[in-house]
C-alpha positions as CSV (number, residue, x, y, z in Angstrom):
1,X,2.9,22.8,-24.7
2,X,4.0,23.3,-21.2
3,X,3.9,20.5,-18.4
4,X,4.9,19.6,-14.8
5,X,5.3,16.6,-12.7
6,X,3.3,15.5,-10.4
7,X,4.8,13.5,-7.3
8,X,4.4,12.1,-3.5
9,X,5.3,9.9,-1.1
10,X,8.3,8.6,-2.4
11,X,9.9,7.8,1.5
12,X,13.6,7.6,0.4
13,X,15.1,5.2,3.0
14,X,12.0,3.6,4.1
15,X,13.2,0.8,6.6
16,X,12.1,-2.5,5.8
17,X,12.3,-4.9,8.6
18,X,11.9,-8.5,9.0
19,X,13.2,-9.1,5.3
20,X,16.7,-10.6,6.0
21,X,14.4,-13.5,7.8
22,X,13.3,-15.3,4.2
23,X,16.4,-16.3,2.9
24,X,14.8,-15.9,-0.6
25,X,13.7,-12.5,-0.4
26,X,15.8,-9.9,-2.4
27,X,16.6,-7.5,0.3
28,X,18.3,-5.6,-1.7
29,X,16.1,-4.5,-4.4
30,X,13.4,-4.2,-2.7
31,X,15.0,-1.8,0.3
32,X,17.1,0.7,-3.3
33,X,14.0,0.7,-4.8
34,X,12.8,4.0,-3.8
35,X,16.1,5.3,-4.8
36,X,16.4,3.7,-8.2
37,X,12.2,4.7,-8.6
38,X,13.3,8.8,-8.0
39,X,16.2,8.1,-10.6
40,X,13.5,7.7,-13.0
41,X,11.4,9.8,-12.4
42,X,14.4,12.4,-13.1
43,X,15.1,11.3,-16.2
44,X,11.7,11.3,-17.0
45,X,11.5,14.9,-16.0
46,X,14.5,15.6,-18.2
47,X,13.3,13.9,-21.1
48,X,10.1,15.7,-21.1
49,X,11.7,18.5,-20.6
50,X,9.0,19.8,-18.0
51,X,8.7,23.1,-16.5
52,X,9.0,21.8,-13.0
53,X,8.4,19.1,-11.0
54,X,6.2,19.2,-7.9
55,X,6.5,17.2,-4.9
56,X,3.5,17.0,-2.6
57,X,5.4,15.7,0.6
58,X,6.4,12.8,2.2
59,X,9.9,13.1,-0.2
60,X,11.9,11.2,3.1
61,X,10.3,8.2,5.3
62,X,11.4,10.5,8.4
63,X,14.5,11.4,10.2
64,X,17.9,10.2,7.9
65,X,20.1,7.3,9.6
66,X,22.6,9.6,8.3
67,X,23.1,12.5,5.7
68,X,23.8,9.6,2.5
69,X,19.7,9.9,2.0
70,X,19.6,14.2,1.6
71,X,22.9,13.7,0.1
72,X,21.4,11.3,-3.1
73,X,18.4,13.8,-3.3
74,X,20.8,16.5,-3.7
75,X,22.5,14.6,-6.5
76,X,19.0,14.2,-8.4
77,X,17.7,17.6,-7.6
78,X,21.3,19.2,-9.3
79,X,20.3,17.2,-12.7
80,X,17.5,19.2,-12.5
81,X,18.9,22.2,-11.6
82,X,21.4,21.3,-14.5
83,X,19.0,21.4,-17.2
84,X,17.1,24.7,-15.7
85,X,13.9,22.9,-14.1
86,X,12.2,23.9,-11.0
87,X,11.2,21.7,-8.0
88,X,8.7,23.3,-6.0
89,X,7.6,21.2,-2.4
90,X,6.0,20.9,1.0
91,X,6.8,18.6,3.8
92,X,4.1,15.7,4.8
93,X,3.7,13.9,7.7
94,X,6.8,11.8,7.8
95,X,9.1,14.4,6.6
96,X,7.8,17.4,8.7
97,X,9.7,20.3,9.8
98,X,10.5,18.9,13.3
99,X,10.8,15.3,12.3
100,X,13.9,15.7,9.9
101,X,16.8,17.0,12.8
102,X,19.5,17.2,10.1
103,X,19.5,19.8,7.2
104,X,21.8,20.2,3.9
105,X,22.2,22.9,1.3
106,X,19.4,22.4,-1.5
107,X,20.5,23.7,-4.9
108,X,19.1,26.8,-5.9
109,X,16.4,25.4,-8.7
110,X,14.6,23.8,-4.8
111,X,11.9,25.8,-3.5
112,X,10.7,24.2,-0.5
113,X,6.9,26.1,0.5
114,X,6.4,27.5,4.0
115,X,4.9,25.6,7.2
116,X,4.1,28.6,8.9
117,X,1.4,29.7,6.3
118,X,0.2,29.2,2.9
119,X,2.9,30.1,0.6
120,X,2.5,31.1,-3.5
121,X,5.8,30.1,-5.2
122,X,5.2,31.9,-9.1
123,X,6.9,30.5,-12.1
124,X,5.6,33.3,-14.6
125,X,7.8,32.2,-17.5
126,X,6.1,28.5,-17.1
127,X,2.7,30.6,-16.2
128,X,2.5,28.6,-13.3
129,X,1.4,30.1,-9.4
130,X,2.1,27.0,-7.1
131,X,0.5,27.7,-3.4
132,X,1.2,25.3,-0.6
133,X,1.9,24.9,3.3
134,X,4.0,22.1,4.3
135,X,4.2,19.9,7.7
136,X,5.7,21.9,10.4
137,X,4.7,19.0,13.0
138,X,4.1,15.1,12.3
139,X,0.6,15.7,13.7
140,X,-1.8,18.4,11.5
141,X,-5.0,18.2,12.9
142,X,-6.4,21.2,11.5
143,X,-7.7,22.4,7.7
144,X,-4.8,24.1,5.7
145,X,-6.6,24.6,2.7
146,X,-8.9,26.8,4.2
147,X,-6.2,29.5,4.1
148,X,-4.9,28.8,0.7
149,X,-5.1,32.1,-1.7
150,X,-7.9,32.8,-3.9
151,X,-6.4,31.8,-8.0
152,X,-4.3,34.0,-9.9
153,X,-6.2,34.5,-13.0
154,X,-3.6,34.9,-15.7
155,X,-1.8,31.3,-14.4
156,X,-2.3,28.7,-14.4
157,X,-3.0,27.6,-10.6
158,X,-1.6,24.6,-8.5
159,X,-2.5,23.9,-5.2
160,X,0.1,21.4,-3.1
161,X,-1.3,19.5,-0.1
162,X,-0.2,17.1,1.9
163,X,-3.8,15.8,3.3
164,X,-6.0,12.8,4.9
165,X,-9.0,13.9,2.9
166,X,-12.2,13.6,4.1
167,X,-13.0,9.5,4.7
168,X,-10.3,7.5,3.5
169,X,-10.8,4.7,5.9
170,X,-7.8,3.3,7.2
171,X,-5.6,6.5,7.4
172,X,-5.3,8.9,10.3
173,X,-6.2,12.3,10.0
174,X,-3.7,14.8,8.7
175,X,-4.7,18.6,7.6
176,X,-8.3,17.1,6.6
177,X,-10.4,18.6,4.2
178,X,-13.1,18.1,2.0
179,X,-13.5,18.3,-2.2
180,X,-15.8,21.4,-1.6
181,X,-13.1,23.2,0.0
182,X,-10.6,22.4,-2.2
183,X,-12.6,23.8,-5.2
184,X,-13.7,26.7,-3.4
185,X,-10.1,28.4,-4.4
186,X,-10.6,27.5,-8.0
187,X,-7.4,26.0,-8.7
188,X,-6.9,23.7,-11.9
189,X,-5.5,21.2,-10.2
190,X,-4.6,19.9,-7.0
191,X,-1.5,18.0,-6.2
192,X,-2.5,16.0,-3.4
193,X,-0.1,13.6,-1.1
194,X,-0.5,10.9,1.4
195,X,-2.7,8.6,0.1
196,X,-0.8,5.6,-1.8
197,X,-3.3,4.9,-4.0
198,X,-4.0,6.4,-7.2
199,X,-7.0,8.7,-6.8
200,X,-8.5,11.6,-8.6
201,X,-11.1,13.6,-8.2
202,X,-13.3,16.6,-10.5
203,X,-14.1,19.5,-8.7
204,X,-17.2,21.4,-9.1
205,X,-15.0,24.5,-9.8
206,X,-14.0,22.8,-12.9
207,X,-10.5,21.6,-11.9
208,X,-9.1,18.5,-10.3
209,X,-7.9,17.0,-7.6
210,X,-5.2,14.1,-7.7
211,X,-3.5,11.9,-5.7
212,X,-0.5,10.4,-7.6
213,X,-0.1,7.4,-5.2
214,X,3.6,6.6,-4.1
215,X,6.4,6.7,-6.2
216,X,7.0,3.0,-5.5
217,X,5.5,0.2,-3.7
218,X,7.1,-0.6,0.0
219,X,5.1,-3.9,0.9
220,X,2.1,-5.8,-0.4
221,X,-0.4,-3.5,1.0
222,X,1.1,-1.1,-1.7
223,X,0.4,-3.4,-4.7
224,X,0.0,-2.6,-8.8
225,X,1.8,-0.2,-10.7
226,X,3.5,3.5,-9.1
227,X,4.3,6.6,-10.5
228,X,3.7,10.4,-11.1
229,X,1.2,12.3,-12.7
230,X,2.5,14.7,-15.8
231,X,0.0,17.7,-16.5
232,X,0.3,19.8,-20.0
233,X,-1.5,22.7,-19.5
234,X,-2.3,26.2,-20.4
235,X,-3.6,29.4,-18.3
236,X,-7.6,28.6,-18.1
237,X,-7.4,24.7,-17.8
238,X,-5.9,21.2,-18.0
239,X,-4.7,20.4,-21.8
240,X,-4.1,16.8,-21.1
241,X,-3.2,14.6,-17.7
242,X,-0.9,11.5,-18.1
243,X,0.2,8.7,-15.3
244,X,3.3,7.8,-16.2
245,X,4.7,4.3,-14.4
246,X,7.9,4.6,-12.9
247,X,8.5,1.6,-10.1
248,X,11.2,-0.6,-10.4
249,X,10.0,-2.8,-8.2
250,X,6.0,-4.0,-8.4
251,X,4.5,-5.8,-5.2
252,X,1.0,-7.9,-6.6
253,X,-2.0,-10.0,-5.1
254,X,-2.9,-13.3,-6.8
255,X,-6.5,-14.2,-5.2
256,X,-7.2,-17.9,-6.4
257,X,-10.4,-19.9,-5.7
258,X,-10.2,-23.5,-4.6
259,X,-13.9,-23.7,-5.2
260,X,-14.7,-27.5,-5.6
261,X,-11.6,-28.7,-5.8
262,X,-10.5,-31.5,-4.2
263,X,-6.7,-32.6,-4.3
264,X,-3.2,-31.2,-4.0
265,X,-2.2,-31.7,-7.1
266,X,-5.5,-29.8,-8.9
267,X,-4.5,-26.6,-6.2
268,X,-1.0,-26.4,-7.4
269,X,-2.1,-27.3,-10.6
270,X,-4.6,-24.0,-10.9
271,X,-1.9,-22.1,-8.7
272,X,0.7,-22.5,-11.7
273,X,-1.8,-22.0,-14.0
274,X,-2.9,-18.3,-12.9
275,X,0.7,-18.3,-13.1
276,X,1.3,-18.3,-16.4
277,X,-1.9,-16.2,-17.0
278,X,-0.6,-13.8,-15.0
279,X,3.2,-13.3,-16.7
280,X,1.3,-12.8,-20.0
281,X,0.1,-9.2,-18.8
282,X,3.1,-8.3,-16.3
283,X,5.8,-6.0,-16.6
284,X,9.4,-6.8,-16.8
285,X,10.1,-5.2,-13.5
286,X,11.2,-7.8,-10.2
287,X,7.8,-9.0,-8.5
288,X,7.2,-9.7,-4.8
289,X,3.8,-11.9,-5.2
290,X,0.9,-12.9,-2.6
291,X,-0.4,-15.8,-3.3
292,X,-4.2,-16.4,-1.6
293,X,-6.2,-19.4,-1.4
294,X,-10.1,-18.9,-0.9
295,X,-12.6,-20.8,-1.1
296,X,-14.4,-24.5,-0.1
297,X,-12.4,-27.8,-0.3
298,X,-12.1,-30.7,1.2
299,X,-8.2,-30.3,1.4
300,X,-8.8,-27.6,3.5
301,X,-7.1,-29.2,6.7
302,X,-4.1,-30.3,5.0
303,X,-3.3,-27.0,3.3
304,X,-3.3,-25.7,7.0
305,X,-0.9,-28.8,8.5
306,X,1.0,-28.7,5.9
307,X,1.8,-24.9,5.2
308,X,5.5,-25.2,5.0
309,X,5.3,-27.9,2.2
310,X,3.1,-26.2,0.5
311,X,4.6,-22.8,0.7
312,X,8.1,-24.4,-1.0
313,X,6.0,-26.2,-3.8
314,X,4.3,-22.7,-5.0
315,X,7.7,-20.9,-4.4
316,X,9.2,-23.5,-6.6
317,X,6.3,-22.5,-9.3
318,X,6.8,-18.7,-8.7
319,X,10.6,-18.6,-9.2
320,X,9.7,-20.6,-12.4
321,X,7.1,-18.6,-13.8
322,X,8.9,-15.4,-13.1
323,X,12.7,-16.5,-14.4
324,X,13.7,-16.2,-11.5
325,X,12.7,-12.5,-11.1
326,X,9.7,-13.3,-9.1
327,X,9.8,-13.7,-5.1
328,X,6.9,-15.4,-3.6
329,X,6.5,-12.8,-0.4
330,X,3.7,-14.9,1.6
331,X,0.7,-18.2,1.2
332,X,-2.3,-16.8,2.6
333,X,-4.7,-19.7,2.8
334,X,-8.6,-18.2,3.5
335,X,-9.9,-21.7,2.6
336,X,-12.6,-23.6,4.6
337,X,-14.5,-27.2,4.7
338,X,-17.3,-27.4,2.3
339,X,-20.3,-26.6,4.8
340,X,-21.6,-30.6,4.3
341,X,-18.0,-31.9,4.8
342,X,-17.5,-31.1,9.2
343,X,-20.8,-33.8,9.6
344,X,-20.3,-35.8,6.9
345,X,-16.4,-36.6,7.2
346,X,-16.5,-37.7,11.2
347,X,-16.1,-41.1,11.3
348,X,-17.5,-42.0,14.8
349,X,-20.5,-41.4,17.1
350,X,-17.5,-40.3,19.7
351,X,-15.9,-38.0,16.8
352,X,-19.0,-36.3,16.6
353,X,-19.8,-36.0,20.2
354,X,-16.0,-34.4,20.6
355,X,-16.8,-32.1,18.1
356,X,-20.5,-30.8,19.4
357,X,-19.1,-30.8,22.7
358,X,-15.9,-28.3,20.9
359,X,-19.0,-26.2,19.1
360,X,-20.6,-25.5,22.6
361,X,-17.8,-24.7,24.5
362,X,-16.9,-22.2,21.6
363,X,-20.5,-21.1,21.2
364,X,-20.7,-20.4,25.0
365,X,-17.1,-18.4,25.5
366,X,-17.7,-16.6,22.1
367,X,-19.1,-13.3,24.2
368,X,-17.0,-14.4,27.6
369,X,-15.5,-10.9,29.0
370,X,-12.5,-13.4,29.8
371,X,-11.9,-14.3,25.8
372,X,-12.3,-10.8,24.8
373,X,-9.3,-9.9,27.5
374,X,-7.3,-13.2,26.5
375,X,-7.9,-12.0,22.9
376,X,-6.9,-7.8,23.7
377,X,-3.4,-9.3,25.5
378,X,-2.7,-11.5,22.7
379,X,-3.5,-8.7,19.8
380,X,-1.4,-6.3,22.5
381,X,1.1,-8.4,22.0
382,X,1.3,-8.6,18.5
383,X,1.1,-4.8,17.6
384,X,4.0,-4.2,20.3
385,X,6.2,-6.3,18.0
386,X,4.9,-4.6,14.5
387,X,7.5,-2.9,12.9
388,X,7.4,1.4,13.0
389,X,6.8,1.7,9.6
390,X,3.5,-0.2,9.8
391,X,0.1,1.3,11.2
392,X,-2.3,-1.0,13.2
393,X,-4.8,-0.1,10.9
394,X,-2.6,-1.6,7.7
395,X,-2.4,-5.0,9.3
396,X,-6.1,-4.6,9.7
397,X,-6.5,-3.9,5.6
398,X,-7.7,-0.4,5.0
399,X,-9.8,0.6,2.3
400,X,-9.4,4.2,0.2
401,X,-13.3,4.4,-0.4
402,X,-13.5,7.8,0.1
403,X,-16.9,8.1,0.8
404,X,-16.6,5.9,3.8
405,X,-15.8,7.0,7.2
406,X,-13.1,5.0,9.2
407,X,-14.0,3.1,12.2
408,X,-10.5,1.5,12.8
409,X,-9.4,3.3,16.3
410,X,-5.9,3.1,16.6
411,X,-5.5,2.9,20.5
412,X,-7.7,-0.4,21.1
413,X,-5.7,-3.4,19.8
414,X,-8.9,-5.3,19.2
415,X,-10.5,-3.1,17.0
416,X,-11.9,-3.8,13.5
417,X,-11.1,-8.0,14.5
418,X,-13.1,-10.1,13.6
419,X,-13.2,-13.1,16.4
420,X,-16.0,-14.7,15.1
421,X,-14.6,-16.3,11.8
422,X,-10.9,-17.1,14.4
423,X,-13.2,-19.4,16.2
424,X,-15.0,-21.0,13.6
425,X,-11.8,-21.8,11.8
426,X,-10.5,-23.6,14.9
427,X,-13.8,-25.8,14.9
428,X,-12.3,-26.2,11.2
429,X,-9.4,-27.5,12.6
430,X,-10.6,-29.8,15.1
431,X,-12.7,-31.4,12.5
432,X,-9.7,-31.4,10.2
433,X,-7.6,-33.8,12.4
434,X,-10.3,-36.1,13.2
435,X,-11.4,-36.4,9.7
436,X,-7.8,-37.3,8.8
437,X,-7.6,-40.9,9.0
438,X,-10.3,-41.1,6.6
439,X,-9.6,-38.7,4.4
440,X,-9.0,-39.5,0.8
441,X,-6.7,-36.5,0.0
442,X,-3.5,-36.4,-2.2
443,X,-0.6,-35.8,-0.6
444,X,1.9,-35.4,-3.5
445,X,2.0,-33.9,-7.1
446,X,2.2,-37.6,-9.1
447,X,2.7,-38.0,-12.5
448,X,1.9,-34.2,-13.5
449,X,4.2,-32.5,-16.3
């Protein structure tokens, strides 16, 4: 039967700053894997032998350094072209019209859709109508769908569209629409762009709507397995969908609770443990792993002073468990004093004092107009120094519920913080060092094997 390929957001070139810093990171792979991702995906197109592949935007990060990155997509699309298969695409946000300034020859087997108006691209020996409007500006504030054509009935009918959605949280709004008007052309399938996360979604008209998510993960808010979709179909309807995994490189989030626990030793102890749980189910593909701490201990303080250590010791464990093919990319330690352990761990009558005295001073400035402008300079600060290719609302950790309506507003450097928790942690802190002398804590990993 018949079949296309499903595709978006692949951001050939995407820059990725502030990796040269870690001296352990593997720069390298990590920047060639989109590249080495798209290679795959050809070949996966030519071993399938498709009838085309679509592309639903987003196919550069934005304007080329220089013409090497249209130059290696010309390469890829020419296999293609080769073998007889169609691409069909629109821009997105990143790789609109007036973002990319410099332009190359496109082999004739690449059909790139209009961004002046909805555009119907027919492949009647595949008995495929593809309609679409690209990006002709970064910013799309209004509805494209609402212009696409009515279905042709005697094809089978894809509808491309780079879009926000209606409520993804966390992403700012490009050519939003809802599900109802996406069914309302009555389609058999919508290939969606934009949002990195797998999603799908049936439509009331019968057909369905997909994001593919990206080609291949760019950091660790892009984590799990990437790829493309790969539709068989026939004129009235979807024979069979398929996501097919294609990174080359796969970013992942080990959450780990501390619960209880009460020593060094037991941490990196459970640490290596989830380890090994976790290589039993992992692909053979280079990792770049997170590795977060949560949870109640007493060692609370001591994972905090002494981050560095501790950050080398699970390193050591990753690059073990992983052959070497694993990377630890960050320690995010979420951890806190059991709620007996800031009264019960002082050791004076003065300790204690210091320590209501700290509570009330913190109590008191928690709603002081002067903290909040302290705080707003200091977050200022720190989104001035983000790098381009990461929103405000990404360091903030979006969601993809699409139900949900977003709240982050990307202009105020303090929104969607939480101060409360930042000043209760200091309190944790505080307590931490004057609970130190007393504390019965192992500082080293004796005697384990």
């Amino acid at each position: 039967m018949p079949s296309f390929l499903h595709v978006a957001d692949l951001h050939l070139d995407s820059p990725r700053s502030g990796l040269s810093r870690d001296a352990s990171a593997p720069v390298s792979e990590i920047q060639q894997a989109p590249r080495r991702a798209l290679e795959r995906l050809i070949d996966e197109a030519l071993r399938r032998k498709v009838s085309a592949v679509v592309i639903a935007g987003d196919l550069y990060d934005g304007d080329w350094k220089d013409h090497q990155t249209g130059l290696f997509f010309v390469r890829q699309a020419q296999k293609l072209a080769d073998a007889r298969i169609p691409v069909v695409m629109i821009t997105g946000n990143h790789d609109a019209q007036s973002v990319i300034t410099q332009q190359l020859p496109l082999p004739p087997n690449v059909k790139v859709l209009s961004v002046d108006a909805p555009e119907t691209f027919l492949l009647e020996d595949c008995g495929l109508a593809l309609h679409g409007q690209g990006f002709k500006n970064r910013a799309v504030p209004q509805n494209l769908s609402a212009n696409y054509p009515a279905k042709i009935n005697s094809l089978f009918n894809v509808g491309l569209l780079h879009t926000s959605l209606t409520g993804f949280e966390g992403h700012e709004v490009y050519a939003p629409c809802s599900l109802s008007d996406l069914a309302r052309t009555g389609y058999e399938y919508w290939a969606l762009g934009h949002i990195h996360k797998r999603q799908e979604f049936p439509l009331a008209s019968g057909g369905m709507a997909v994001f593919p998510g990206n080609l291949q993960g760019r950091h660790i808010r892009e984590c799990g397995p990437k790829g493309c979709e790969v539709i068989e179909y026939q004129p009235n309807g979807i024979l069979q969908r398929e996501s097919i995994v294609l990174d080359v490189f796969r970013w992942e989030l080990l959450s780990i609770s501390v619960d209880g626990l009460s020593s060094r030793d037991e941490i990196l102890a459970l640490i290596e443990d989830h380890l090994r749980a976790f290589r039993t189910s992992a692909d053979p593909q280079p990792h770049a792993l997170r590795i977060e701490l949560i949870g109640a201990t007493t060692c609370h303080g001591q994972l905090i002073n002494r981050q560095r250590e501790l950050r080398a010791e699970i390193q050591s464990l990753v690059v073990q468990s992983g052959s070497g093919n694993w990377w630890l990319e960050d320690l995010s330690l979420r951890t806190i004093f059991p709620e007996a352990s800031i009264d019960a761990g002082l050791a004076s009558a003065a300790s204690q004092e210091l320590l209501a005295l700290a509570s009330s001073e913190l109590q008191a400035t928690h709603s002081s107009p002067e903290l909040h402008r302290l705080m707003q300079s200091l977050t200022e600060d720190l989104r001035k120094k983000l790098p381009a290719e990461i929103s405000w609302s990404e360091v903030l950790g979006p969601t993809s519920s699409p139900s949900a309506s977003s709240t982050t507003n990307e202009t105020s450097a303090t929104a969607g913080i939480e101060w409360s928790p930042l000043l209760e942690e200091s309190l944790a802190l505080l307590s931490a060092r004057l609970e130190q002398p007393q504390a019965q804590i192992s500082t080293g990993r004796k005697g384990r094997s």
